[in-house]
ZAMARGU-4260 file (C-alpha; in steps of 0.2 Angstrom, whole numbers, plus 5000, padded with zeros to 4 digits):
<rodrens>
0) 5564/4575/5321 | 5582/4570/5313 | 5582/4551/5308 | 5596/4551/5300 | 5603/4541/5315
5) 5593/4526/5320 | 5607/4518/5328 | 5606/4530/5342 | 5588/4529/5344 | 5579/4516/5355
10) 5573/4504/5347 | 5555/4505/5355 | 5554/4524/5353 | 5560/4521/5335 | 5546/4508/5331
15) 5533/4522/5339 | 5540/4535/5330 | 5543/4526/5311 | 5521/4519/5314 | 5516/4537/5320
20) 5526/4544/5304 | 5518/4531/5293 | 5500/4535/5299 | 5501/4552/5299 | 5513/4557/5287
25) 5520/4545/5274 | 5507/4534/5260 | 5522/4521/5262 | 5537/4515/5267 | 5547/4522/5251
30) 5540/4540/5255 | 5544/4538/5274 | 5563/4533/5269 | 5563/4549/5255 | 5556/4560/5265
35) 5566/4559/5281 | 5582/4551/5272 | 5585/4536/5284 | 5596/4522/5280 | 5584/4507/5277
40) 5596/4493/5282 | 5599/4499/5298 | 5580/4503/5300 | 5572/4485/5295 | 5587/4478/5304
45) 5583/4488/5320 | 5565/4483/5319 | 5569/4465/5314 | 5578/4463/5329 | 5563/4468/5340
50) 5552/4455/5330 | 5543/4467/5318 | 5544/4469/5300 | 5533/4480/5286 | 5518/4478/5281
55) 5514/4485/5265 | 5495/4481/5267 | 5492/4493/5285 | 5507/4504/5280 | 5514/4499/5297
60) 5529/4489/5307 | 5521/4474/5315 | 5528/4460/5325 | 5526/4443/5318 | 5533/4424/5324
65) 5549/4420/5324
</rodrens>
């Protein structure tokens, strides 16, 4: 899948897609991002805006309390 272009992804799909990449594919963030060359800003900016941010320790985007 091309995520070079998170923009144009849905935000929920993208969140389901970057986890299942994680889980399955990627040991962490810094290998999802080389690995599929996405542009973090726009990544955690997405992401933030849907109330979810990394979490180093489960190696997943979780929601947290605004």
């Amino acid at each position: 899948m091309d995520l070079s272009n998170v923009q144009a992804i849905d935000s929920s799909i993208l969140l389901g897609i970057v986890n299942e990449k994680l889980r399955l594919e990627c040991e962490s963030f810094e290998e999802f991002v080389s690995k599929y060359e996405v542009d973090v800003e726009n990544l955690v900016g997405k992401l933030d805006v849907l109330g979810y941010q990394y979490d180093p320790l489960t190696n997943q985007f979780k929601s947290y309390e605004r």
